[in-house]
FIMIVO-963901 format. One record per residue (C-alpha): residue number from 1; y, x negated, z negated. Coordinates in steps of 0.1 Angstrom, whole numbers, padded with zeros to 4 digits. Example, Ala and Ser with C-alpha at 12.3 -4.5 7.8 and 13.67 -1.06 7.14 Angstrom:
REM residues 2
+------+-------+-------+-------+
! resi !     Y !     X !     Z !
+------+-------+-------+-------+
!    1 ! -0045 ! -0123 ! -0078 !
!    2 ! -0011 ! -0137 ! -0071 !
+------+-------+-------+-------+
REM end
This chain:
REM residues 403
+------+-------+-------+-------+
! resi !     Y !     X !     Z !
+------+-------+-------+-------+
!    1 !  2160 ! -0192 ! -1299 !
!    2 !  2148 ! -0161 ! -1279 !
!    3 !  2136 ! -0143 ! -1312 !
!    4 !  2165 ! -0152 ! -1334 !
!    5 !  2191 ! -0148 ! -1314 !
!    6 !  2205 ! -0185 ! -1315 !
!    7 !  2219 ! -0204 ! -1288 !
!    8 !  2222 ! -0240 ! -1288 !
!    9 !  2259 ! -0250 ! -1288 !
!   10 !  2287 ! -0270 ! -1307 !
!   11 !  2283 ! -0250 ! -1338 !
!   12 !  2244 ! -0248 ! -1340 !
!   13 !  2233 ! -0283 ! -1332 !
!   14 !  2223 ! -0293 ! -1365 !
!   15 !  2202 ! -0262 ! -1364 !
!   16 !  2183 ! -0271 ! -1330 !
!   17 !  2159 ! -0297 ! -1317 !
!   18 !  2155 ! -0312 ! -1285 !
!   19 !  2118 ! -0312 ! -1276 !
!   20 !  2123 ! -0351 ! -1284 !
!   21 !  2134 ! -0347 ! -1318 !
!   22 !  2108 ! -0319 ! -1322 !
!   23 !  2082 ! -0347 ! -1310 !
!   24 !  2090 ! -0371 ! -1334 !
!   25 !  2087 ! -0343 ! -1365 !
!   26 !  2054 ! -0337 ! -1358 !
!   27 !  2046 ! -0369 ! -1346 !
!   28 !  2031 ! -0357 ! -1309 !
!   29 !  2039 ! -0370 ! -1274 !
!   30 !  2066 ! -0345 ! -1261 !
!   31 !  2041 ! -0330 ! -1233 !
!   32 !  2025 ! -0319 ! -1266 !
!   33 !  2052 ! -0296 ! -1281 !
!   34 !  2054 ! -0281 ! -1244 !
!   35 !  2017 ! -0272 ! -1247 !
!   36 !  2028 ! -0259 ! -1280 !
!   37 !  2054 ! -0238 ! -1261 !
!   38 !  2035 ! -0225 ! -1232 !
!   39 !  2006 ! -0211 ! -1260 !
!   40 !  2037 ! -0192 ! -1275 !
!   41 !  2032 ! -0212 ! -1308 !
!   42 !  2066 ! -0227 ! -1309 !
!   43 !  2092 ! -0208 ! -1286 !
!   44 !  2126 ! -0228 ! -1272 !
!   45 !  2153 ! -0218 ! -1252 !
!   46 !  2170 ! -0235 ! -1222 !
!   47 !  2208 ! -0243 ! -1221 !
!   48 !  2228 ! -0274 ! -1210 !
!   49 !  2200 ! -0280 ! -1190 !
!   50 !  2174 ! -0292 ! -1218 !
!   51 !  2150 ! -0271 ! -1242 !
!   52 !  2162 ! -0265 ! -1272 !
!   53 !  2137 ! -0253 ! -1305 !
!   54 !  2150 ! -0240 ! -1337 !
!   55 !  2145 ! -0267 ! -1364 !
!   56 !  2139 ! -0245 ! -1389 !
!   57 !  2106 ! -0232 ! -1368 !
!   58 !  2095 ! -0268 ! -1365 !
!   59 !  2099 ! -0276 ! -1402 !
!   60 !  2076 ! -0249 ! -1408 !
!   61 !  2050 ! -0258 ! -1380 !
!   62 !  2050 ! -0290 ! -1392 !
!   63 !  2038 ! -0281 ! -1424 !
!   64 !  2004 ! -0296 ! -1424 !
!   65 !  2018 ! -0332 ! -1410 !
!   66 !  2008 ! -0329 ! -1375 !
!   67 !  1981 ! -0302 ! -1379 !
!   68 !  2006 ! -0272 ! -1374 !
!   69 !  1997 ! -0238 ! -1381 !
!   70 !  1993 ! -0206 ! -1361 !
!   71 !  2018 ! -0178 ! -1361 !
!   72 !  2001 ! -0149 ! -1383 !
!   73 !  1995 ! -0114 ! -1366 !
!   74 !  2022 ! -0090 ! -1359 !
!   75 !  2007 ! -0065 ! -1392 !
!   76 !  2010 ! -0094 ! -1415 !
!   77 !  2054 ! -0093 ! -1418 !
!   78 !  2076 ! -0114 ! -1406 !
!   79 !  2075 ! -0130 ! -1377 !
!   80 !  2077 ! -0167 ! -1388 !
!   81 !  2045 ! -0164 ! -1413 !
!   82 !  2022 ! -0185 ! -1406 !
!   83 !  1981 ! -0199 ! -1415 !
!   84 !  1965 ! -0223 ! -1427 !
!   85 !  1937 ! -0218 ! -1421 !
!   86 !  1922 ! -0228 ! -1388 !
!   87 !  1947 ! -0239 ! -1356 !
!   88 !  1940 ! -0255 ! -1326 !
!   89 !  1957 ! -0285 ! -1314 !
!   90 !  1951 ! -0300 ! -1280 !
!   91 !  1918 ! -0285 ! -1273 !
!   92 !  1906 ! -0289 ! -1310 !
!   93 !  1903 ! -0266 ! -1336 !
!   94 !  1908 ! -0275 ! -1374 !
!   95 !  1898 ! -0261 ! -1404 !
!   96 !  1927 ! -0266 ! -1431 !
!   97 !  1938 ! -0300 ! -1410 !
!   98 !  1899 ! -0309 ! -1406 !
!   99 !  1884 ! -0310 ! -1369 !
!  100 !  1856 ! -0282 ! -1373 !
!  101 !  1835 ! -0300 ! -1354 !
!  102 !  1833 ! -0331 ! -1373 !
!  103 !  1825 ! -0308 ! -1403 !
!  104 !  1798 ! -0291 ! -1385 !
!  105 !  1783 ! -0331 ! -1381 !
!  106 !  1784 ! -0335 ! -1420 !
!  107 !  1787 ! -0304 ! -1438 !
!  108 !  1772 ! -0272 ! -1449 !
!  109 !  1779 ! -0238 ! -1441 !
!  110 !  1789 ! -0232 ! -1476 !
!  111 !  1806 ! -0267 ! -1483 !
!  112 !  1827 ! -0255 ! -1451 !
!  113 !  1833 ! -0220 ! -1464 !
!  114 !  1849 ! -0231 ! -1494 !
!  115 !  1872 ! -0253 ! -1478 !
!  116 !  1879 ! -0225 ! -1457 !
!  117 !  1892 ! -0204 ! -1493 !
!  118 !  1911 ! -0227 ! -1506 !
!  119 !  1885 ! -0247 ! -1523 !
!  120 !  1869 ! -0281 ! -1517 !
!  121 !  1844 ! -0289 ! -1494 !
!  122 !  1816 ! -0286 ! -1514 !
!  123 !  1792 ! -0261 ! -1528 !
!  124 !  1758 ! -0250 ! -1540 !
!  125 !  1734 ! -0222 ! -1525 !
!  126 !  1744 ! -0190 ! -1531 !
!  127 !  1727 ! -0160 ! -1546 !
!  128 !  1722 ! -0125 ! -1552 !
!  129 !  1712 ! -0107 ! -1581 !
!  130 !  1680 ! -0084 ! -1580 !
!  131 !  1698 ! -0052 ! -1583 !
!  132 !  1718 ! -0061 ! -1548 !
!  133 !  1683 ! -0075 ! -1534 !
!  134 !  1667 ! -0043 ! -1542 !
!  135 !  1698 ! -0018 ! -1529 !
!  136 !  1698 ! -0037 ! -1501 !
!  137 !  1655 ! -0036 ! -1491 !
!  138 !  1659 !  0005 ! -1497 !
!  139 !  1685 !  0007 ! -1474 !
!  140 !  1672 ! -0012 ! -1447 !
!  141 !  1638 !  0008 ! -1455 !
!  142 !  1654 !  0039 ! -1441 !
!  143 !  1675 !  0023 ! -1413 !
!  144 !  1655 !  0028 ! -1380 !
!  145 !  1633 !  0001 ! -1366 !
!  146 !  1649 ! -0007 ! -1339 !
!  147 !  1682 ! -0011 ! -1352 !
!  148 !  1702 ! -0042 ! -1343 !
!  149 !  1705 ! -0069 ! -1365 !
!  150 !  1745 ! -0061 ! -1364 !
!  151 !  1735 ! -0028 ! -1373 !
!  152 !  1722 ! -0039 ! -1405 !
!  153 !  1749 ! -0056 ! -1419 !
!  154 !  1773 ! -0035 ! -1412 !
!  155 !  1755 ! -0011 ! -1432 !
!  156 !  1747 ! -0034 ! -1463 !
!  157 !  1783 ! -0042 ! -1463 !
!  158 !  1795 ! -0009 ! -1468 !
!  159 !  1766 ! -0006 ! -1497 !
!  160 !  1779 ! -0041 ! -1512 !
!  161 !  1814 ! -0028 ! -1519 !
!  162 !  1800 !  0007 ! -1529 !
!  163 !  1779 ! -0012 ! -1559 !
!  164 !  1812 ! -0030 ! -1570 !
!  165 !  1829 ! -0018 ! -1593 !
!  166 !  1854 ! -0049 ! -1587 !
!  167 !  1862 ! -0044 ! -1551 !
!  168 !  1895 ! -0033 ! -1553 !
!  169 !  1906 ! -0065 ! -1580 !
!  170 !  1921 ! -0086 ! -1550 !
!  171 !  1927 ! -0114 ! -1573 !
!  172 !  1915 ! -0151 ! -1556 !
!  173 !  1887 ! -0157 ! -1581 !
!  174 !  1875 ! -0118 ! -1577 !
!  175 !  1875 ! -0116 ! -1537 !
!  176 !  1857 ! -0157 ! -1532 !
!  177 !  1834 ! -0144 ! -1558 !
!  178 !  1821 ! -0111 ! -1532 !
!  179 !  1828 ! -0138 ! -1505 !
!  180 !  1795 ! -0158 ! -1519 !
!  181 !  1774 ! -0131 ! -1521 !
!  182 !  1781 ! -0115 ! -1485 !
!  183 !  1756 ! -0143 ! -1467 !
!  184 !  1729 ! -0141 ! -1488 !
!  185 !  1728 ! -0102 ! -1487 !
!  186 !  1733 ! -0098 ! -1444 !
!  187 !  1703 ! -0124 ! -1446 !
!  188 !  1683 ! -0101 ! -1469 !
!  189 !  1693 ! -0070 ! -1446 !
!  190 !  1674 ! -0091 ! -1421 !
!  191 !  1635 ! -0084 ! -1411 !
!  192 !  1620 ! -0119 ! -1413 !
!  193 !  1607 ! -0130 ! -1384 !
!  194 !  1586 ! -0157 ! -1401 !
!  195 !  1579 ! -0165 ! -1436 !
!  196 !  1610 ! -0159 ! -1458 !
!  197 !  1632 ! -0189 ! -1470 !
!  198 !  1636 ! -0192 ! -1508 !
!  199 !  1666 ! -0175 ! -1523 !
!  200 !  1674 ! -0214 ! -1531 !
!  201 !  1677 ! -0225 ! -1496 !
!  202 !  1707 ! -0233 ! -1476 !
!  203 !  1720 ! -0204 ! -1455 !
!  204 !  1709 ! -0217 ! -1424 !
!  205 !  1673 ! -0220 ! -1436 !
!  206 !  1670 ! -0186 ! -1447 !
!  207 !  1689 ! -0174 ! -1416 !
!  208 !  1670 ! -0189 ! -1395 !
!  209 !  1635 ! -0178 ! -1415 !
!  210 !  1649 ! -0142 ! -1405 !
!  211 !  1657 ! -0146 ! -1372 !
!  212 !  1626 ! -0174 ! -1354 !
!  213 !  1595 ! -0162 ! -1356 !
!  214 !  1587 ! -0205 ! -1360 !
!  215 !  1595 ! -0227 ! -1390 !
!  216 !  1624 ! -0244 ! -1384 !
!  217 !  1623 ! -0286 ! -1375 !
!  218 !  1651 ! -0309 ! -1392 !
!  219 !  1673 ! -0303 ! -1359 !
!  220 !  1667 ! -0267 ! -1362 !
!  221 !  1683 ! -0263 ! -1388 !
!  222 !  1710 ! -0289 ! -1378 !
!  223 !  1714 ! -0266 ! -1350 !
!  224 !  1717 ! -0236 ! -1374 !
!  225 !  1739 ! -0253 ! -1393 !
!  226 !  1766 ! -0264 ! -1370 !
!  227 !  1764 ! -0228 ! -1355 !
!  228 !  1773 ! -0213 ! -1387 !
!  229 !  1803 ! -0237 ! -1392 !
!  230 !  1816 ! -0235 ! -1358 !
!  231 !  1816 ! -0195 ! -1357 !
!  232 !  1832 ! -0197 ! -1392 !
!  233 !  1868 ! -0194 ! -1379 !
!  234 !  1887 ! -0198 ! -1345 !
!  235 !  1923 ! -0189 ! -1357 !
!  236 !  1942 ! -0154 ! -1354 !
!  237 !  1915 ! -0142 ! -1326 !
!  238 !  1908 ! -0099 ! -1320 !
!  239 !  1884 ! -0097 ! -1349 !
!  240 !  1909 ! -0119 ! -1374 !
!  241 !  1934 ! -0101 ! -1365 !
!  242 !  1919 ! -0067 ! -1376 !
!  243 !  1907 ! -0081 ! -1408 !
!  244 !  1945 ! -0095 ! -1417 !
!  245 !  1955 ! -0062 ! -1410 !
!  246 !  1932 ! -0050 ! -1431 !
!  247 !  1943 ! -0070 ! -1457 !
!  248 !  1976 ! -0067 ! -1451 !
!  249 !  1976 ! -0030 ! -1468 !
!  250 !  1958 ! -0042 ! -1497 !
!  251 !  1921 ! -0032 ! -1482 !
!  252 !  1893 ! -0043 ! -1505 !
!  253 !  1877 ! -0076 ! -1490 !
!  254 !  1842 ! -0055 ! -1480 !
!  255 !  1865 ! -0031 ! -1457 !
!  256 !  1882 ! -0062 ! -1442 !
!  257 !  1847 ! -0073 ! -1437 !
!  258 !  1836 ! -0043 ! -1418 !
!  259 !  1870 ! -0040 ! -1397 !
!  260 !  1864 ! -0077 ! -1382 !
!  261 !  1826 ! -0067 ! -1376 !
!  262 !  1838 ! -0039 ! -1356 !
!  263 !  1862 ! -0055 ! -1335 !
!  264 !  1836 ! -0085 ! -1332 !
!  265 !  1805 ! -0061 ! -1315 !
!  266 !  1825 ! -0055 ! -1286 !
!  267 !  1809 ! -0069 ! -1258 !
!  268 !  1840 ! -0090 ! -1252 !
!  269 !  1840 ! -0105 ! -1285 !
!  270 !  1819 ! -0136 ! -1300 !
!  271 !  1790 ! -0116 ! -1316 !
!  272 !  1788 ! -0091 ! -1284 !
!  273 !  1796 ! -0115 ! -1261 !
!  274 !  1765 ! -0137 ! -1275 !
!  275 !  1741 ! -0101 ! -1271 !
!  276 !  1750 ! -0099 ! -1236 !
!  277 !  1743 ! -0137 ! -1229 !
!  278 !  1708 ! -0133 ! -1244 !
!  279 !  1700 ! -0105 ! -1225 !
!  280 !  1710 ! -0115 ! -1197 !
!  281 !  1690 ! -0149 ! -1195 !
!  282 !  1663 ! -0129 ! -1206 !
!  283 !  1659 ! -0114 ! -1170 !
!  284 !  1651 ! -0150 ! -1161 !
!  285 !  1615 ! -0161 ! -1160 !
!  286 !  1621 ! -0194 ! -1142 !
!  287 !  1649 ! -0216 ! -1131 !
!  288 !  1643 ! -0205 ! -1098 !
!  289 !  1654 ! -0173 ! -1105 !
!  290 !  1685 ! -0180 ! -1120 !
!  291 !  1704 ! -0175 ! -1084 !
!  292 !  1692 ! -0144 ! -1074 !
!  293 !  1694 ! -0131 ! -1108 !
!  294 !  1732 ! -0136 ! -1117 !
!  295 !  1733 ! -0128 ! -1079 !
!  296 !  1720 ! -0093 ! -1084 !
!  297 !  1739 ! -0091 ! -1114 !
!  298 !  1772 ! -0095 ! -1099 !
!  299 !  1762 ! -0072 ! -1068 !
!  300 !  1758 ! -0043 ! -1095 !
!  301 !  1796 ! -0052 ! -1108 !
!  302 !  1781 ! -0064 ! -1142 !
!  303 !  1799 ! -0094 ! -1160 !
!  304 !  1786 ! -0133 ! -1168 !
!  305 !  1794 ! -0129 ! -1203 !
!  306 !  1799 ! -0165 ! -1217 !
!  307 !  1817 ! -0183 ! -1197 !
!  308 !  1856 ! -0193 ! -1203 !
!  309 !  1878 ! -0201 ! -1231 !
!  310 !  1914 ! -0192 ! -1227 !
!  311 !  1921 ! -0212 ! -1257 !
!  312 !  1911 ! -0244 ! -1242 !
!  313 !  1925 ! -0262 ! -1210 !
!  314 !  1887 ! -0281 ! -1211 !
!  315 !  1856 ! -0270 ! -1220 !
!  316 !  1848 ! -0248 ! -1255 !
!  317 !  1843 ! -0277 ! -1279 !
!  318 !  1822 ! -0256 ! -1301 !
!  319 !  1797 ! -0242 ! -1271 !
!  320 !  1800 ! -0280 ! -1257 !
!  321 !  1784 ! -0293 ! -1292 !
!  322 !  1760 ! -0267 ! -1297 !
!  323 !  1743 ! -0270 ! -1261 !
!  324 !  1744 ! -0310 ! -1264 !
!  325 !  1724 ! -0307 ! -1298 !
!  326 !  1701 ! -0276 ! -1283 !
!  327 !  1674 ! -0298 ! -1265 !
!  328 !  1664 ! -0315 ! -1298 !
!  329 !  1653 ! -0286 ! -1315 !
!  330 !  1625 ! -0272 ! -1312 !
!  331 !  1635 ! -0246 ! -1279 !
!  332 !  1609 ! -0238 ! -1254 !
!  333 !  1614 ! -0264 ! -1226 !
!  334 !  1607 ! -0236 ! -1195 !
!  335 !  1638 ! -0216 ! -1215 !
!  336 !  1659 ! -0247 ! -1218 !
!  337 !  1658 ! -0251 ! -1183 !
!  338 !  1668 ! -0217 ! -1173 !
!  339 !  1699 ! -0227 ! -1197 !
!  340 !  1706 ! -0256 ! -1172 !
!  341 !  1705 ! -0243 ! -1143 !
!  342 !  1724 ! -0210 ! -1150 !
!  343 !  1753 ! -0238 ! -1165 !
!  344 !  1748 ! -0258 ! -1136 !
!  345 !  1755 ! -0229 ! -1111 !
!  346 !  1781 ! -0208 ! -1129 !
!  347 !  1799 ! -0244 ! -1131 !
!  348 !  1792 ! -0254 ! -1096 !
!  349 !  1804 ! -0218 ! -1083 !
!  350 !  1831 ! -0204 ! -1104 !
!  351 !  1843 ! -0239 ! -1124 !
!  352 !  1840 ! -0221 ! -1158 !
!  353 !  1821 ! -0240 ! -1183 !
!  354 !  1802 ! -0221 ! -1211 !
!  355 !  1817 ! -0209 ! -1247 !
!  356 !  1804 ! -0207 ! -1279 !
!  357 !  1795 ! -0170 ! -1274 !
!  358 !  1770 ! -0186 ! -1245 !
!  359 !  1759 ! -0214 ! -1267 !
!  360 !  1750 ! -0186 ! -1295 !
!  361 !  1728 ! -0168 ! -1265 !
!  362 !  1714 ! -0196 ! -1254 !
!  363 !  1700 ! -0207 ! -1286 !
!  364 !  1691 ! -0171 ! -1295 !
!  365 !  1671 ! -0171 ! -1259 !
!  366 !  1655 ! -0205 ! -1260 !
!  367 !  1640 ! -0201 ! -1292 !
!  368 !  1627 ! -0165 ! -1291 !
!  369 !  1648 ! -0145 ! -1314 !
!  370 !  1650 ! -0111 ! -1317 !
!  371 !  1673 ! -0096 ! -1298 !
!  372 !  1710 ! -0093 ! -1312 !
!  373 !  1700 ! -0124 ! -1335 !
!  374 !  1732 ! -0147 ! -1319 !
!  375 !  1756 ! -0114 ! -1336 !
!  376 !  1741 ! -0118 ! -1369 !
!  377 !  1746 ! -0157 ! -1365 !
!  378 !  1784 ! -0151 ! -1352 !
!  379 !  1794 ! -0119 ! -1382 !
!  380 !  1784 ! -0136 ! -1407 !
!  381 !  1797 ! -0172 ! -1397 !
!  382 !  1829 ! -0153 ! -1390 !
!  383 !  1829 ! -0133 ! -1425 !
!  384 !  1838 ! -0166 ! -1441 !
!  385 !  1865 ! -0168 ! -1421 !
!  386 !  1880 ! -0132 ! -1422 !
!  387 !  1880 ! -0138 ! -1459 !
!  388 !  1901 ! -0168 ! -1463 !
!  389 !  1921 ! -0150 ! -1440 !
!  390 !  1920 ! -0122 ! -1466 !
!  391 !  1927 ! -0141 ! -1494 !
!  392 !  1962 ! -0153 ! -1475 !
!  393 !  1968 ! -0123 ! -1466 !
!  394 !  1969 ! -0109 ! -1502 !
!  395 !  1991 ! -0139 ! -1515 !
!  396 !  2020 ! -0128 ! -1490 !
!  397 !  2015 ! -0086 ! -1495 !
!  398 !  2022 ! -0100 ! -1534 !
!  399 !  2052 ! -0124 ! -1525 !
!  400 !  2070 ! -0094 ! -1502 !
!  401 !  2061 ! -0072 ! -1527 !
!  402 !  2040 ! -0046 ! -1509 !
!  403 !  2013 ! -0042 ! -1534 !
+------+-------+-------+-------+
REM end
């Protein structure tokens, strides 16, 4: 193994795996564990002419039977540490061994975020006292008008943990507990562009209450929905990353909050990446446009945002789903169509198909949201994630003893 020093010989065989044997352990087709190889999840060293892969690494990305785990961030200790969080295999991603995009067919944002902590996939709406409503409506009093809706939940977040007197008690049952009340509060930082959801409602009502300006249809909120779910986690990306390290030196789960958030406005990043995809199919008034427009665009130097997934040797699963259930809801047809045809080109020209960060624009766009609307829908999506990454994070700091 190139990071443990071992080489394959006489001595060391009962130590190694062929990429056969490593097959049969995680029951996959061989061409599988080279994938796993080339993505740097599993690593194998050549001699006697053959791969060779420690067994011992195997073992421990076999843990899930079959649904293997990715290698945690360099901040978060030793190398071989791993989560369980979310993985991809073979151009799926899983939530704790469940394919996200079956859950984001028959489950709720909040049934999905509690499998995401450890818990079962199920749950009830979540809530907010009135003292946290009320801190929350001064604060976004004073913010300026035409501050972003990322903007404004960054700032509630940092007002959340300074109104907890329990931020820093790391414990699981502490940090799921500021987990439930971190949607419902960014949705309350919100200025509703139509009449505002009951506190009662399902996350993706009362998100979407805050960002349309229409009342949501059935496959509206479907839409919403499976959004939320599929932004909830995408393995140890930039923004997880941050937040591990976060949590790695025993940050309080409201910092680890903020640290992903930051990471996540860059315009590179889901929740920027999805800004820049709105605004830029907002310069397009008709699909005839849609040529000369990315034309122009590309003539000044600026970027198509939206388009690619290193992750994926096919097409974004999660941008594939939400643009299939798109034209159901209740999106403006002239809109939708400027969604085709700027697919159809960017396909057609530079064989990239759209990600999730263009799906999130696109439904942002075809529906009229207010600008920035697809980062609030991507931060906090993503916030469920970067806690259960949190709360794993906090279980090793205690085993290695750094707390």
């Amino acid at each position: 193994m190139e990071g443990d020093g071992l080489v394959p010989g006489e001595s060391a065989q009962a130590d190694t795996l062929s990429v056969a044997e490593a097959a049969r352990i995680l029951q996959v087709k061989p061409s599988t564990v080279y994938a796993y190889i080339s993505r740097g999840l599993l690593q194998s060293e050549r001699s006697r002419g053959r791969s060779w892969l420690s067994r011992a690494a195997v073992e421990r990305f076999s843990l899930r039977k079959g649904t293997p785990p990715e290698p945690s961030p360099g901040g978060s200790g030793p190398g071989d540490v791993t989560t369980r969080v979310a993985h991809i295999v073979d151009d799926q991603l899983f939530y704790r061994g469940r394919p996200a995009t079956e859950l984001a067919r028959t489950h709720s944002f909040e049934s999905v975020a509690e499998l995401l902590w450890g818990g079962r996939a199920n749950a009830t709406a979540w809530v907010i006292d009135a003292k946290t409503v009320e801190a929350v409506r001064r604060l976004q009093a004073a913010m300026p008008a035409s501050s972003l809706p990322l903007d404004r939940i960054k700032a509630t977040t940092m007002v959340l943990g300074a109104l907890d007197p329990f931020r820093y008690d790391l414990s699981t049952p502490s940090v799921t507990s500021v987990a439930r009340t971190l949607a419902p509060a960014f949705i309350e930082s919100l200025p509703p562009a139509a009449a505002p959801a009951p506190s009662g409602r399902s996350t993706a009502e009362r998100l979407w209450s805050a960002l349309s300006p229409g009342p949501p249809l059935p496959a509206d909120l479907e839409l919403m929905s499976a959004a939320l779910v599929l932004c909830a986690d995408h393995g140890l990306g930039p923004s997880t990353r941050a937040a591990r390290d976060a949590a790695a030196t025993a940050a309080d789960p409201y910092s680890v909050v903020l640290a992903g958030t930051s990471m996540a406005s860059g315009l590179l990043h889901g929740g920027g990446s999805s800004l820049a995809v709105q605004a830029w199919l907002a310069e397009i008034d008709s699909p005839d446009q849609v040529a000369r427009v990315l034309g122009q665009r590309l003539q000044r130097g600026d970027g198509l945002s939206g388009f690619g997934q290193p992750r994926y040797r096919g097409p974004d699963p999660r941008g594939a789903m939400l643009l299939a259930m798109l034209p159901a809801s209740s999106a403006r047809p002239e809109r939708l169509e400027i969604v085709r045809a700027a697919v159809d080109l960017v396909i057609e020209r530079r064989q990239l198909q759209p990600n999730v960060e263009f799906a999130l624009g696109a439904l942002c766009f075809a529906h009229g949201m207010a600008n920035g609307a697809g980062e609030a829908v991507f931060v906090l999506a993503r916030s469920a994630g970067w806690i259960a990454h949190a709360l794993e994070e906090y279980t090793l700091s205690q085993v290695r003893g750094v707390r």
